[in-house]
C-alpha positions as CSV (number, residue, x, y, z in Angstrom):
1,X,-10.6,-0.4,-15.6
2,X,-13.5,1.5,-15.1
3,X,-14.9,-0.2,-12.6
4,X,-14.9,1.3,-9.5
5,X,-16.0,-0.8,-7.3
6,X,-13.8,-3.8,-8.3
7,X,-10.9,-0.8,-7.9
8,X,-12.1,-0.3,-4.6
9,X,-12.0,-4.1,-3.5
10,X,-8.6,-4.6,-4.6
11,X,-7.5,-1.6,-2.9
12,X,-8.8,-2.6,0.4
13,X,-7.4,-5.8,0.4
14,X,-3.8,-3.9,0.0
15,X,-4.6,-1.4,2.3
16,X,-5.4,-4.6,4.6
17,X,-2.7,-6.6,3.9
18,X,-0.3,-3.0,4.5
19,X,-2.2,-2.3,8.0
20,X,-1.2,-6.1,9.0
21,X,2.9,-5.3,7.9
22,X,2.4,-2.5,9.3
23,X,1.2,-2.6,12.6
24,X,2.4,-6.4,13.4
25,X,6.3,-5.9,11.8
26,X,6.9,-2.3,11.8
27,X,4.7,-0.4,15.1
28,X,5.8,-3.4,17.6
29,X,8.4,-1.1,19.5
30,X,7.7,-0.7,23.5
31,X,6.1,2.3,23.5
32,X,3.4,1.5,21.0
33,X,2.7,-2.1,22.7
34,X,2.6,-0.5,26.3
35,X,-0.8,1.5,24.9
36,X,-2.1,-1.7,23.6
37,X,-2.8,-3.1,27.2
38,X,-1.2,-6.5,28.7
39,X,-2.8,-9.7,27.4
40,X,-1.8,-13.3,27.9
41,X,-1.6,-15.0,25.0
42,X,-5.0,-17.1,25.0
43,X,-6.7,-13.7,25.6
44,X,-4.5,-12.5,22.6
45,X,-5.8,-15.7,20.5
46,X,-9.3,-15.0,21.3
47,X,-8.8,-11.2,20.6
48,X,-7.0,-11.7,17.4
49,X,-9.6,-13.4,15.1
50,X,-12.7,-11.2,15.6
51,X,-9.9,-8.1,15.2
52,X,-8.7,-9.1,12.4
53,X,-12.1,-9.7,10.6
54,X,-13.3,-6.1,11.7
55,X,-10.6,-4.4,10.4
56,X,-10.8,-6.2,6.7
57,X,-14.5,-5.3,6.8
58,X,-13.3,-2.0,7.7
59,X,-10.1,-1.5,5.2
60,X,-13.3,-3.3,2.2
61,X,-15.7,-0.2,2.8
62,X,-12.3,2.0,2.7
63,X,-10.9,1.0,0.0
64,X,-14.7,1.0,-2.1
65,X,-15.3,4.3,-0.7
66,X,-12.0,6.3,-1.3
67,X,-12.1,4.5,-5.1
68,X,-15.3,6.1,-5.5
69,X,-14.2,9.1,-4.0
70,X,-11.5,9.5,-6.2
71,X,-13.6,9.0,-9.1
72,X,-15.6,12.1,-8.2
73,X,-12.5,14.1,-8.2
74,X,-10.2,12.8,-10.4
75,X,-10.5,15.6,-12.6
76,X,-9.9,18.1,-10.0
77,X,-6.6,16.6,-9.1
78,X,-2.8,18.6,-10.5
79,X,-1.9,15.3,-11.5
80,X,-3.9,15.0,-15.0
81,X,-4.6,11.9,-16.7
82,X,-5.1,9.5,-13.3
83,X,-2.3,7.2,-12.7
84,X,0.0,6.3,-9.4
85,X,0.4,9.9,-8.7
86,X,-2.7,11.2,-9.2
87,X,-3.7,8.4,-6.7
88,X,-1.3,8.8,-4.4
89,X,-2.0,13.1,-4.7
90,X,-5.5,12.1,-3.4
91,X,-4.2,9.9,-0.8
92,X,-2.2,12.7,0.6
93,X,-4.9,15.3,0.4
94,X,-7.6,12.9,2.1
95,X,-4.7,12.2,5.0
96,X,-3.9,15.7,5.7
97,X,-6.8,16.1,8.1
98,X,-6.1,13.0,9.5
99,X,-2.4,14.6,10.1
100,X,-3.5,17.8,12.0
101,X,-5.9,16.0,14.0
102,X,-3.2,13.2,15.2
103,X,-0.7,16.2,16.0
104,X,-3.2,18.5,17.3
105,X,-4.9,16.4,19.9
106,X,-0.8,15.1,21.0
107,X,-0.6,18.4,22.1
108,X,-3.2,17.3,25.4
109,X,-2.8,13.4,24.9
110,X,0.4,13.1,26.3
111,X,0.2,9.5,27.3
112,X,-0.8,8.2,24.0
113,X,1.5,10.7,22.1
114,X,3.4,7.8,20.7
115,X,0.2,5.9,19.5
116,X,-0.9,8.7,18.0
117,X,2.2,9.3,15.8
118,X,2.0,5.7,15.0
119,X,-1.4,5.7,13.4
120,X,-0.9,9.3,11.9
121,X,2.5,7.4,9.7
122,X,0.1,4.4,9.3
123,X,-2.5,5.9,8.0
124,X,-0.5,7.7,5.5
125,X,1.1,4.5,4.2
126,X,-2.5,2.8,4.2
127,X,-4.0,5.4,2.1
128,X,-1.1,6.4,-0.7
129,X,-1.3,2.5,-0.9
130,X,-4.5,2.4,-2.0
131,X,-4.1,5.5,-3.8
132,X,-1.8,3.8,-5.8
133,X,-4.1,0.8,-6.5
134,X,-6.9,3.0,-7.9
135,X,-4.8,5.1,-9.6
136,X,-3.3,2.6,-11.6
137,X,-6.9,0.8,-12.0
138,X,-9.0,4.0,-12.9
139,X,-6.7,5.0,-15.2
């Protein structure tokens, strides 16, 4: 597929559809939900829906930009030929900033420093997931 965009598309919906596994089956644990604030469960209902619609807006404009992204330096990558690993390469490479910053600022964010972890492992999932989608697609 050469298509970019349509590469990018799919790959946000999986990178949506991981974020929701992730953070609703996986990241439920106390410490994680004690950062998330205490809601009843109408305020939860009502918090829910536009949440939800921001962050597949938000994982849409990821997944386009990081298949365009990936287009630009595909042929940079040790990983020759595209592919799942020259994907998920990418991915890793694009999350590694992400990585230092997480662990860096836990050094003086105590209080969160269990949030933090949290979206530093989720964000690596998110993104070798859709590195796998474009790699496969932009072959």
């Amino acid at each position: 597929m050469n298509s970019w965009i349509v590469a990018g598309l799919i790959a946000g919906v999986v990178m949506y559809l991981v974020d929701w596994v992730v953070w609703s089956k996986v990241f439920n644990s106390a410490g994680v939900a004690a950062m998330g604030g205490h809601m009843s469960p109408e305020e939860m209902k009502s918090f829910m829906g536009p949440a939800l619609a921001k962050s597949a807006i938000l994982s849409l404009a990821f997944g386009v930009l990081f298949a365009w992204v990936y287009g630009q330096f595909r042929g940079a990558l040790w990983v020759q030929g595209g592919g799942v690993f020259a994907g998920m390469e990418f991915a890793t490479v694009l999350w590694l900033p992400i990585c230092f910053a997480m662990f860096g600022s836990s050094v003086w964010y105590v209080k969160v420093k269990s949030l933090q972890q949290a979206t530093c492992w989720a964000w690596l999932i998110r993104m070798n997931a859709a590195g796998i989608v474009v790699g496969l697609l932009m072959r």
